[in-house]
VOPAGU-2260 file (C-alpha; in pm, 1 decimal, decimal comma):
REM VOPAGU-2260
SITE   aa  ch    i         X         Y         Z
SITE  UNK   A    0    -189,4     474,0     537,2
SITE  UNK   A    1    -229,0     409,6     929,5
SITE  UNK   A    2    -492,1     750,4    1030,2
SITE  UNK   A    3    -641,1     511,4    1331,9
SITE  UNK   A    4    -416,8     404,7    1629,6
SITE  UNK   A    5    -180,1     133,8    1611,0
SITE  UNK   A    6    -405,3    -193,1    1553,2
SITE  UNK   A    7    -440,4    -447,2    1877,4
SITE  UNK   A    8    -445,1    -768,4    1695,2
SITE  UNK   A    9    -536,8   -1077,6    1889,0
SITE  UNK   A   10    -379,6   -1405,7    1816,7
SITE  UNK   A   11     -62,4   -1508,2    1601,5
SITE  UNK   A   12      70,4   -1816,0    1397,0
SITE  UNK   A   13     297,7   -2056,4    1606,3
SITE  UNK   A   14     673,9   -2092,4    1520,4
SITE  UNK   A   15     822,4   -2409,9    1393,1
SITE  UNK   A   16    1107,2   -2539,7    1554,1
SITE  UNK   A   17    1427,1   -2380,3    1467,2
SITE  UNK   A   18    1242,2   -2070,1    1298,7
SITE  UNK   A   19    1327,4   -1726,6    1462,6
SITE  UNK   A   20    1039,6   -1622,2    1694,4
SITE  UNK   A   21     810,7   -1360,3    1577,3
SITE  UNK   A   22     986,4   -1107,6    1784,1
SITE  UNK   A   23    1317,1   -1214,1    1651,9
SITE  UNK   A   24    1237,2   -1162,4    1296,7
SITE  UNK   A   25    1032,4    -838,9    1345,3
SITE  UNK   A   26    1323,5    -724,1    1566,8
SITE  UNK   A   27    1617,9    -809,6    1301,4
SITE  UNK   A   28    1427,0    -650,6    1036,6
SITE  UNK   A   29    1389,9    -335,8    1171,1
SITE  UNK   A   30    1765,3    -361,6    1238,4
SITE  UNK   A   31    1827,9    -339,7     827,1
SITE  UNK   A   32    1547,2    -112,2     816,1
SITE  UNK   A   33    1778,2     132,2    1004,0
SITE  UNK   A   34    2087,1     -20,4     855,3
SITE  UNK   A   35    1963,2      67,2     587,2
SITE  UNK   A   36    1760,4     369,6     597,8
SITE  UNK   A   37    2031,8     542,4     774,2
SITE  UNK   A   38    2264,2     487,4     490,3
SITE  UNK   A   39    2004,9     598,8     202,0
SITE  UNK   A   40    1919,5     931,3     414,8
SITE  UNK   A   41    2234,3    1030,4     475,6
SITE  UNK   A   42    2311,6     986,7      69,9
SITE  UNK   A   43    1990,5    1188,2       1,8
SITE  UNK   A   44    1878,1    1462,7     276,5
SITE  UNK   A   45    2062,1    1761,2     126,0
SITE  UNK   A   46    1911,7    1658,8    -233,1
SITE  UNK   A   47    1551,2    1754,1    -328,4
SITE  UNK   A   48    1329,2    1510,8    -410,1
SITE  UNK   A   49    1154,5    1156,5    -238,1
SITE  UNK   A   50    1350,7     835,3    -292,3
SITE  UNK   A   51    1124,3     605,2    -500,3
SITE  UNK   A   52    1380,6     322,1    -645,1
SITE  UNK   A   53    1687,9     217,9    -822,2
SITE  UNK   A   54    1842,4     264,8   -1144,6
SITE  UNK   A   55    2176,3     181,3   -1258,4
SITE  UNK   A   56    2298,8     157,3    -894,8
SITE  UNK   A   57    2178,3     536,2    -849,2
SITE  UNK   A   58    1918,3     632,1    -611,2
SITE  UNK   A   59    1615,1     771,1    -811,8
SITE  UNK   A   60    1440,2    1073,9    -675,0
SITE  UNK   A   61    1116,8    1191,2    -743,0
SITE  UNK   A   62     928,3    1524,4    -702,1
SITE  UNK   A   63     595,5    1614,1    -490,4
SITE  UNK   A   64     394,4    1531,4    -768,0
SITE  UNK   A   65     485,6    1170,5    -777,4
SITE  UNK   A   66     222,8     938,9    -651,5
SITE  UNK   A   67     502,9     796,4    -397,9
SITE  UNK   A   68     641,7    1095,0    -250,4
SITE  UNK   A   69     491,9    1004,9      52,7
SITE  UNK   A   70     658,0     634,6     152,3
SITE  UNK   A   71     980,4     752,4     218,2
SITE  UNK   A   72     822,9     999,6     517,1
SITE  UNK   A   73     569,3     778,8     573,6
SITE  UNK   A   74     843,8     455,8     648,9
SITE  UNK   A   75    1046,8     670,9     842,3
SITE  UNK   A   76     754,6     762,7    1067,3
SITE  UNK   A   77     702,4     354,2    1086,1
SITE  UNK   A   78    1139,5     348,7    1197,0
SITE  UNK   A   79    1030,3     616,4    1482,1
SITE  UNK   A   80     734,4     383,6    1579,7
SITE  UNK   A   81     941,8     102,4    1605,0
SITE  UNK   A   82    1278,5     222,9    1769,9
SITE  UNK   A   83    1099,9     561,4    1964,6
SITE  UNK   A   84    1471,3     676,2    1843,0
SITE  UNK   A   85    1395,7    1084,6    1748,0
SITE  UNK   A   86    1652,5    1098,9    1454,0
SITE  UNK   A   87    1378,6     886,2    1317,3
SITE  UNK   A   88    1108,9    1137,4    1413,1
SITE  UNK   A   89    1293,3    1422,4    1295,6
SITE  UNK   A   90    1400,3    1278,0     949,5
SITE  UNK   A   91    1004,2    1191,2     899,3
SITE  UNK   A   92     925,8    1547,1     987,5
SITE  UNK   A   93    1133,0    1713,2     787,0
SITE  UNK   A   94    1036,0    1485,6     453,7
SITE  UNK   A   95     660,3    1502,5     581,8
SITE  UNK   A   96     657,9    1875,5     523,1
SITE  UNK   A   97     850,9    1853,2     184,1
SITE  UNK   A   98     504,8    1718,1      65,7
SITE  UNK   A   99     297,0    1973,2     195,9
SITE  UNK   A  100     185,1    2125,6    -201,0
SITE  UNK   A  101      17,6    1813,9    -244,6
SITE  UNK   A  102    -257,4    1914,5     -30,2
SITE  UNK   A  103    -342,0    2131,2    -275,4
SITE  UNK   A  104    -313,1    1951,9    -595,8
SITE  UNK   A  105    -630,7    1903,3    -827,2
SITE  UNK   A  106    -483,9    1702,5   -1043,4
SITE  UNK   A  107    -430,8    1404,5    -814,8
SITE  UNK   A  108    -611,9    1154,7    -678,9
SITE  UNK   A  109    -311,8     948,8    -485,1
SITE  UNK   A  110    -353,2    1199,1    -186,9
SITE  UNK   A  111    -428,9     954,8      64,5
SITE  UNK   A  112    -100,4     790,4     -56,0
SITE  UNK   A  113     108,9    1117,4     -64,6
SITE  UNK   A  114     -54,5    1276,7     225,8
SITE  UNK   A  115    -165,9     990,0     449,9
SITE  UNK   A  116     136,3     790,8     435,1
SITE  UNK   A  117     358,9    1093,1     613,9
SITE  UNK   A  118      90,5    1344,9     739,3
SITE  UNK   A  119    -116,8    1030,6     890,8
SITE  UNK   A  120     137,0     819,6    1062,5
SITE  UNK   A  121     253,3    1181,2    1183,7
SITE  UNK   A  122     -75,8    1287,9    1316,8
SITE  UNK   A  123    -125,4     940,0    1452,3
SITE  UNK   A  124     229,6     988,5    1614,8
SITE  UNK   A  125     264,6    1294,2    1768,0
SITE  UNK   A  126    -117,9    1465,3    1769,3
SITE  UNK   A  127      35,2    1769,8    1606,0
SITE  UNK   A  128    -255,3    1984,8    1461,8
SITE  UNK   A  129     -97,8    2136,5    1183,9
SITE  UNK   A  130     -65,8    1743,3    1066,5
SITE  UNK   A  131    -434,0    1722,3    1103,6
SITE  UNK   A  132    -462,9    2068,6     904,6
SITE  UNK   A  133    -313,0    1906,4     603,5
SITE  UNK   A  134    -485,5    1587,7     602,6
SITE  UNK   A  135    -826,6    1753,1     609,2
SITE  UNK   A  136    -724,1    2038,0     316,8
SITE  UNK   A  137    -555,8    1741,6      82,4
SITE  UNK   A  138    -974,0    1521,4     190,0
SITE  UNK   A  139   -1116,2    1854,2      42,7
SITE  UNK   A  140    -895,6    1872,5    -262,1
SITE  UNK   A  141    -943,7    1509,1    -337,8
SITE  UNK   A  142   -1375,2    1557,3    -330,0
SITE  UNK   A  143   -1315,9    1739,7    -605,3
SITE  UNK   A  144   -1231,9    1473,6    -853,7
SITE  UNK   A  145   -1526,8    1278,9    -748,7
SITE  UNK   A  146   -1830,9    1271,5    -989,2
SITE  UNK   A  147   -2201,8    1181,0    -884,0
SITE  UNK   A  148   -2296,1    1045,2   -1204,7
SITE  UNK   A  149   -2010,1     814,6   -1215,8
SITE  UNK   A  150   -2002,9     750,6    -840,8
SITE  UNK   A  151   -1595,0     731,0    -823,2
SITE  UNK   A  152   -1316,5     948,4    -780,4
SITE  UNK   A  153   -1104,3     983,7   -1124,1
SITE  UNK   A  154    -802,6     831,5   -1131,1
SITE  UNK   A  155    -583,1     991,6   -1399,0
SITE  UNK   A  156    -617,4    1280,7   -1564,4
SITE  UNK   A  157    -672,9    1237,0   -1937,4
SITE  UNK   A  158    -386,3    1323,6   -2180,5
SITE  UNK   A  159    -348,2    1394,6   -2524,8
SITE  UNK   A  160    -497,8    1150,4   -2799,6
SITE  UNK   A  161    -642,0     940,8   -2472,2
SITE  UNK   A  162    -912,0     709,3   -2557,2
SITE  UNK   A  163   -1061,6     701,0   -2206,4
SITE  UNK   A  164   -1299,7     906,9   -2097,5
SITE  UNK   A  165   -1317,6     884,1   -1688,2
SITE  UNK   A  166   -1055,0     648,0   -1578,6
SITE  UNK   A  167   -1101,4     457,0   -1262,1
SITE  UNK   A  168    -774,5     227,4   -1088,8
SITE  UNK   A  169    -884,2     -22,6    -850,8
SITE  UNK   A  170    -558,5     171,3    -674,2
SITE  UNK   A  171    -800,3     442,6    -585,2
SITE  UNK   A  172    -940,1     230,0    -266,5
SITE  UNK   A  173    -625,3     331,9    -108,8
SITE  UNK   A  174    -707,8     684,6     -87,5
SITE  UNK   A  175   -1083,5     670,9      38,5
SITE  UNK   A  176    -956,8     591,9     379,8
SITE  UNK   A  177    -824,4    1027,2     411,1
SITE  UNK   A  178   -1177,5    1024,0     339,1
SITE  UNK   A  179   -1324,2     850,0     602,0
SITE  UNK   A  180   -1103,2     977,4     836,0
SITE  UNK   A  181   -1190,5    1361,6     745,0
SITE  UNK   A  182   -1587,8    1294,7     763,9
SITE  UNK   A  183   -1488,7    1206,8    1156,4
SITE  UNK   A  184   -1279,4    1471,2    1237,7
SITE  UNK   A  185   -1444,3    1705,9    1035,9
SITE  UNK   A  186   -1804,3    1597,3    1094,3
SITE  UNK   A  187   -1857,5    1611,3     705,3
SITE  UNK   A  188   -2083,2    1306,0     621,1
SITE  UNK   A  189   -1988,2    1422,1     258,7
SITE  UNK   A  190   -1602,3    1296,4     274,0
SITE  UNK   A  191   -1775,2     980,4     425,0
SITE  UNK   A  192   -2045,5     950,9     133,8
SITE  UNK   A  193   -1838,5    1045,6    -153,9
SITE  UNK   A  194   -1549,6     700,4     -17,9
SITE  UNK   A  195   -1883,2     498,9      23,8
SITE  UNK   A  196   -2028,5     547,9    -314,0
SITE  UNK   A  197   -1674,7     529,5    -471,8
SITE  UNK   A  198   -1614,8     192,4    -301,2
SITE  UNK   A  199   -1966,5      26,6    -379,0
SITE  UNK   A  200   -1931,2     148,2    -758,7
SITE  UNK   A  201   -1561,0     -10,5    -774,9
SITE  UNK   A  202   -1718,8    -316,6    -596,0
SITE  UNK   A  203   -2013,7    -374,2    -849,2
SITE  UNK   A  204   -1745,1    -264,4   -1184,9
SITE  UNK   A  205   -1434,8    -378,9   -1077,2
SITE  UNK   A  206   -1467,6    -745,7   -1013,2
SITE  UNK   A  207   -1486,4   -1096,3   -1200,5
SITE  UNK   A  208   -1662,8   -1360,0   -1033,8
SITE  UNK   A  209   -1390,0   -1519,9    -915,0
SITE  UNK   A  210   -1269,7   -1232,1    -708,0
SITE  UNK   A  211   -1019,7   -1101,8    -891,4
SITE  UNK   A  212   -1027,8    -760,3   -1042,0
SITE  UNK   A  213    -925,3    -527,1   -1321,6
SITE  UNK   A  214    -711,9    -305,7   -1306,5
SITE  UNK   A  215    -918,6      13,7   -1464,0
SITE  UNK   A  216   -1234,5      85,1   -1518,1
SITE  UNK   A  217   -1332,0     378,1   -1794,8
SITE  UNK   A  218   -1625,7     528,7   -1790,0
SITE  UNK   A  219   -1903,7     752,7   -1984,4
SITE  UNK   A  220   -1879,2    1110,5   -1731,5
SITE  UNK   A  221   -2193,9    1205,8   -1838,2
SITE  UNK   A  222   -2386,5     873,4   -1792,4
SITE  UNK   A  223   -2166,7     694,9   -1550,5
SITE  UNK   A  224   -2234,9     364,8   -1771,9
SITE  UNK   A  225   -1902,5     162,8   -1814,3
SITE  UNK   A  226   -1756,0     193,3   -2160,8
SITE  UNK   A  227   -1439,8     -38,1   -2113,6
SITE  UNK   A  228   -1238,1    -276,0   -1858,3
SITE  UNK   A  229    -878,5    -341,4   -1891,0
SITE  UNK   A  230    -565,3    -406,2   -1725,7
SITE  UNK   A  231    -281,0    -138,4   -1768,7
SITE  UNK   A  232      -1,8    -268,7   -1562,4
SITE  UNK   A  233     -92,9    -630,7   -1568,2
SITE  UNK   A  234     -33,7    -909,3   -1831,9
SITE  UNK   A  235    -371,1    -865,9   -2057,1
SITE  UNK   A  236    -694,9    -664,7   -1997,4
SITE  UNK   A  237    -870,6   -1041,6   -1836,4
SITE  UNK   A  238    -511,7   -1104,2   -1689,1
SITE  UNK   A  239    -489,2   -1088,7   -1263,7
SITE  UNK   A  240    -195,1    -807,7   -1183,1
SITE  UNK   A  241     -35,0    -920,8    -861,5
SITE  UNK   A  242     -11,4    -561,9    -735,3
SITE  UNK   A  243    -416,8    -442,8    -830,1
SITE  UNK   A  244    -512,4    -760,4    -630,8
SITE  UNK   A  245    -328,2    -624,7    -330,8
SITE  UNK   A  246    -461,3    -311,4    -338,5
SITE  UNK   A  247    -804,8    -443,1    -344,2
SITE  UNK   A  248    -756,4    -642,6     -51,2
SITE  UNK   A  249    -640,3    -375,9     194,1
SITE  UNK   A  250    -867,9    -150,7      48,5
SITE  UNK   A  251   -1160,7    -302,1     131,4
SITE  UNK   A  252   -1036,4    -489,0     446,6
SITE  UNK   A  253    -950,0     -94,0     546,1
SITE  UNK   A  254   -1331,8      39,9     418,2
SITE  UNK   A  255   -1498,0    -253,9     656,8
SITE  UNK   A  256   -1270,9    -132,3     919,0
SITE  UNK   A  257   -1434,7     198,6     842,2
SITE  UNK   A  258   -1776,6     153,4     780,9
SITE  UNK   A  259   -1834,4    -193,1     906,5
SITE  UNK   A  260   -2042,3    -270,8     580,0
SITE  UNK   A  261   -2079,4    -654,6     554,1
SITE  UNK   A  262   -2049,0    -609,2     137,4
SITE  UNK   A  263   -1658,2    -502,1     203,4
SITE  UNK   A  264   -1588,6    -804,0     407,7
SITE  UNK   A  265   -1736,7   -1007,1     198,2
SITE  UNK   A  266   -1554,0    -871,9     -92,5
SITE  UNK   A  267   -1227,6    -912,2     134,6
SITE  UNK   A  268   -1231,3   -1243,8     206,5
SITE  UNK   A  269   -1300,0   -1337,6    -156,8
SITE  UNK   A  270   -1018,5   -1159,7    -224,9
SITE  UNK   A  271    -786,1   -1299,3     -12,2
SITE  UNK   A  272    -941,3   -1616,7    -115,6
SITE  UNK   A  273    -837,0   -1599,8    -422,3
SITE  UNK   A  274    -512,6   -1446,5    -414,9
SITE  UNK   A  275    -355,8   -1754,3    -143,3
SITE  UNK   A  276    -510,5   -2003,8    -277,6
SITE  UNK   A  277    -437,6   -1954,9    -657,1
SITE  UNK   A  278    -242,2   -2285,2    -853,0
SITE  UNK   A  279      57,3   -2037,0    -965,4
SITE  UNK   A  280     134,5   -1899,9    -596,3
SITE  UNK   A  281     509,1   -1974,2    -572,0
SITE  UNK   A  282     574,6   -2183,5    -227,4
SITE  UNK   A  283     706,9   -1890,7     -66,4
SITE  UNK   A  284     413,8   -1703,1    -100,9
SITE  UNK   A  285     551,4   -1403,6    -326,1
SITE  UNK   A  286     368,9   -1377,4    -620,6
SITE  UNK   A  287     487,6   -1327,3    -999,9
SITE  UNK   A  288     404,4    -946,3   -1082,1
SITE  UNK   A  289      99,8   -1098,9   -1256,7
SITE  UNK   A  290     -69,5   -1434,3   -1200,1
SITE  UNK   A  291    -121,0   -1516,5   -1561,0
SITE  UNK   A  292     195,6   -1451,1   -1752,9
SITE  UNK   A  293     322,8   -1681,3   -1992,9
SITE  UNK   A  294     639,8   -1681,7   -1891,4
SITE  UNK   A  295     618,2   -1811,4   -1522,4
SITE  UNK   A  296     810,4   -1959,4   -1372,5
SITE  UNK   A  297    1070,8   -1742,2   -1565,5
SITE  UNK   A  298     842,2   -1392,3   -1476,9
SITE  UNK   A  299     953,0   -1179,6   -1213,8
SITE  UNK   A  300     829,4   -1130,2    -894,8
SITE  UNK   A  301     693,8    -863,8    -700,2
SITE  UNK   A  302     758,2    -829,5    -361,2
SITE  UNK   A  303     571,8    -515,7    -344,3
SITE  UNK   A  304     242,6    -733,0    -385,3
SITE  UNK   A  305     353,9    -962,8     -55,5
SITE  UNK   A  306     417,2    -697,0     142,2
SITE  UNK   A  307      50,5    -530,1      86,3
SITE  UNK   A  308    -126,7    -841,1     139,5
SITE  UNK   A  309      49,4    -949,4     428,2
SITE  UNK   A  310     -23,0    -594,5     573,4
SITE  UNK   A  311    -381,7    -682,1     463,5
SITE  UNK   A  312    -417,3   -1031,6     604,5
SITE  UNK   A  313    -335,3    -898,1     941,7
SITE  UNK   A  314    -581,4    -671,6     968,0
SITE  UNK   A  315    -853,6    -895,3     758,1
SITE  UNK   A  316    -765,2   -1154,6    1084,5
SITE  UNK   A  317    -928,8    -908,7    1323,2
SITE  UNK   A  318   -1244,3    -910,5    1140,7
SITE  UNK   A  319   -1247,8   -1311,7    1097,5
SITE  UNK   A  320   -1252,6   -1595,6    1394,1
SITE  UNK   A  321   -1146,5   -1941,4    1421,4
SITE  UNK   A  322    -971,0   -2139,8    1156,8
SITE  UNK   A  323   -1008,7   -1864,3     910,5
SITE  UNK   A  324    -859,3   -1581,9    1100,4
SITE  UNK   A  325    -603,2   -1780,4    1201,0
SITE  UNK   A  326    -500,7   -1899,4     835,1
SITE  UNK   A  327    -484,1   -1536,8     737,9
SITE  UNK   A  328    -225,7   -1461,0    1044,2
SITE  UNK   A  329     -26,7   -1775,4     941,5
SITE  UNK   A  330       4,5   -1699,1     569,4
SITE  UNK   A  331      90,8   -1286,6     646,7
SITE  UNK   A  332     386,1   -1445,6     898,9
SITE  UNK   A  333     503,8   -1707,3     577,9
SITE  UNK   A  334     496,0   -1373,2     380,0
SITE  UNK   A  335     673,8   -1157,3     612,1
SITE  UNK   A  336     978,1   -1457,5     659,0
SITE  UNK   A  337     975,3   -1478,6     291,3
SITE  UNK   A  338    1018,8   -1098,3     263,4
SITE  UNK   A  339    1271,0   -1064,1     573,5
SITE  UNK   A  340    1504,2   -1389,1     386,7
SITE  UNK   A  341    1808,3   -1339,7     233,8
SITE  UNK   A  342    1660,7   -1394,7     -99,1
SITE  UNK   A  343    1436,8   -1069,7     -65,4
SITE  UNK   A  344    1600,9    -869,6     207,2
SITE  UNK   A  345    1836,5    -607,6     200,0
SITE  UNK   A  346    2178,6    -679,2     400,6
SITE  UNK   A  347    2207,3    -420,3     635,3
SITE  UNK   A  348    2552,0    -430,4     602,0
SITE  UNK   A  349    2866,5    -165,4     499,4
SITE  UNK   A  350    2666,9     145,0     586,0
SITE  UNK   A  351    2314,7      58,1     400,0
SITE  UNK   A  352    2489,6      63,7      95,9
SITE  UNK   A  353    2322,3    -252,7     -57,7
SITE  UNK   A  354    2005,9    -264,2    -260,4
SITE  UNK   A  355    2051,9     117,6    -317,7
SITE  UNK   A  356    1951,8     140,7      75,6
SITE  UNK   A  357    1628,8      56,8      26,9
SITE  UNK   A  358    1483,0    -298,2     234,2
SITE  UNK   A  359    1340,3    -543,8      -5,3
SITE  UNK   A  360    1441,7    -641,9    -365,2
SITE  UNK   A  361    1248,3    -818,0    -639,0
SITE  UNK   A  362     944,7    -555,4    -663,1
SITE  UNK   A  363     821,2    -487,5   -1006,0
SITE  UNK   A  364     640,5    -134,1   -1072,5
SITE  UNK   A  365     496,5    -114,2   -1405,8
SITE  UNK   A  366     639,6    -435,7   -1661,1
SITE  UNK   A  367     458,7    -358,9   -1982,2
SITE  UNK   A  368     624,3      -9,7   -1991,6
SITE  UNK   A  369     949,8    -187,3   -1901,4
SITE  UNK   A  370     980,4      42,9   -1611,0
SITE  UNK   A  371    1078,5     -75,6   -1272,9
SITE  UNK   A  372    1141,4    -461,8   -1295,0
SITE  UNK   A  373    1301,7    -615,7   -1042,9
SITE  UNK   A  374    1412,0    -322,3    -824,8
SITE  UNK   A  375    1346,5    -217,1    -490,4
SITE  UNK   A  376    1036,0      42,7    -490,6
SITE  UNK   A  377     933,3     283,4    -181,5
SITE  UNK   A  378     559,7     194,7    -147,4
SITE  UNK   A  379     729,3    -190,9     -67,8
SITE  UNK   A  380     951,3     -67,5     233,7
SITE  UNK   A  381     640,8     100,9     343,3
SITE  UNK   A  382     381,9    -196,9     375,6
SITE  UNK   A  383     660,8    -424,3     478,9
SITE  UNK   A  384     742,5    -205,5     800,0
SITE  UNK   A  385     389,0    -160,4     836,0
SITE  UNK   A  386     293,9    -503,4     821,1
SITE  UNK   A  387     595,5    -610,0    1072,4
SITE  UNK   A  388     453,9    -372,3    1334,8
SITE  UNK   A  389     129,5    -565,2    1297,0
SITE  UNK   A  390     283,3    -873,6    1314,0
SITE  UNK   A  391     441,7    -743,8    1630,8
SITE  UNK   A  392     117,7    -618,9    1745,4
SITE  UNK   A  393     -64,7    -959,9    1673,2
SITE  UNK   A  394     183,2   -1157,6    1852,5
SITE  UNK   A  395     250,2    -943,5    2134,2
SITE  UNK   A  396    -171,5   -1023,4    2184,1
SITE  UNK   A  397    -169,1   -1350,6    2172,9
């Protein structure tokens, strides 16, 4: 989610001889981006539903309700931003309003991912107010899932038989920055309160000493003491999931961005300590879907978890200096020619038809359920475009 202007990034890593430039690669890979893109909206505009993945060679297609409806819009704003071609612009539109009931939903607390994803870039685009409208009625839907005794947002709601009692994902940082954004434009120091006290109670929960994190949280609603910590979509409950460690980076590289509180920067730089310097890194810096299966170097990737920390990186390199700022620009551009290789990449080729028309392969979604292993996913597309526009931005400042 981009609600701020397009980031001015200072500085970028040096090309080796032979390498593309920086504006080479960013240049060719928005090239498949619309290769592709162009071939996987004209196989899905008239259809309802938000691309998500692939299954069985078929385009999968979610509804509203899905926690990624908002990628596809939001990567097609990203293809406007890049090529300032209007098909772009229109397309983005068009699936930006399709997620308009989410504004509205109770029962979610993705909405800075469904809402901020098309309805920010949008805003951040084009200044239309009625974007603005919807961002600011999906900030007041998502207060109410936040409880003061707890201090977080809920995550899931509970189901049948459940044995949690107030789940919390370390996913949830991504949505405090709708948040942040509505206490500004606003002026409700509440929205800006409720994403403080969410991220500080992640921060002092969520967290092993070496900087790594679990993936949920559950807690006692009436108490707010912790009852359990475990890992859902990772390996084992003490087990580092690729994807959670990505989200914790950007999310609080974002919250120091937006409150400037040295405990998120802090907590950023561990992070990103510990995620590129870890022993089972592969050397081309995208991770297995979880740092501690078994099975590496047989596990599967996920490219998904790259593409969020490079995204990350760049940004955390704005709020760093000297050696370390620059080894955080240098590792997001080894990501980003990893990602934009033919061994993660998309073609572009025969009308977007490869990879299902999505960009990058080799993301895993959710392994212990067996769902979405080693498929192209949405939310990837979206932080890799995002994170190539910040690599242009960094490089054009240098």
């Amino acid at each position: 989610m981009r609600l701020i202007a397009a980031l001015s990034l200072a500085g970028a890593a040096t090309c080796a001889v032979g390498q593309e430039t920086v504006p080479q690669l960013v240049q060719r890979s928005i090239d498949t981006a619309a290769a592709q893109y162009g071939g996987l909206l004209a196989k899905v505009q008239r259809k309802p539903g938000f691309p998500r993945t692939v299954d069985k060679a078929e385009v999968v297609l979610v509804g509203v309700g899905d926690w990624t409806a908002g990628f596809f819009p939001g990567s097609l704003w990203y293809l406007y931003e890049a090529t300032g071609d209007a098909k772009w612009r229109l397309a983005a539109a068009d699936y930006t309003a399709r997620t308009a009931p989410a504004k509205f939903d109770k029962s979610q607390h993705d909405l800075g991912f469904m809402l901020g994803a098309g309805y920010g870039n949008g805003y951040r685009l084009t200044g239309d107010p009625a974007y603005r409208d919807a961002l600011l009625a999906g900030a007041t839907t998502l207060v109410t899932r936040f409880n003061p005794k707890v201090g977080s947002i809920q995550s899931w709601d509970l189901w049948p038989n459940s044995t949690w009692a107030y789940p919390v994902i370390v996913d949830n940082l991504m949505n405090l920055e709708l948040l942040t954004w509505a206490a500004r434009t606003a002026v409700e120091p509440r929205y800006r309160d409720v994403a403080v006290t969410h991220a500080d109670t992640t921060l002092r929960n969520h967290f092993r000493p070496d900087g790594s994190s679990f993936h949920l949280v559950d807690y006692d609603p009436g108490t707010g003491k912790v009852r359990g910590k475990v890992t859902v979509q990772g390996h084992a409950d003490g087990s580092s999931w690729a994807r959670g460690q990505a989200w914790a980076l950007y999310g609080y590289t974002m919250m120091y961005r937006e409150t400037k509180k040295e405990d998120y920067l802090r907590q950023a730089h561990k992070i990103a300590a510990f995620f590129m310097q870890h022993p089972r890194l592969p050397a081309d810096k995208v991770p297995y879907w979880d740092f501690d299966d078994p099975a590496i170097p047989n596990a599967p990737r996920d490219s998904s978890a790259a593409a969020i920390v490079a995204s990350s990186l760049l940004e955390l390199a704005t709020f760093s200096s000297g050696e370390q700022a620059g080894s955080y620009r240098a590792f997001a551009e080894a990501q980003l020619r990893s990602l934009a290789s033919t061994a993660y990449l998309a073609s572009g080729g025969e009308g977007g038809s490869d990879n299902g028309g999505f960009l990058l392969k080799h993301a895993t979604g959710h392994k212990p359920a067996g769902k979405e292993i080693d498929v192209p996913l949405n939310y990837a597309d979206y932080y890799f475009l995002e994170a190539l526009l910040r690599l242009k931005g960094a490089h054009a400042g240098s």
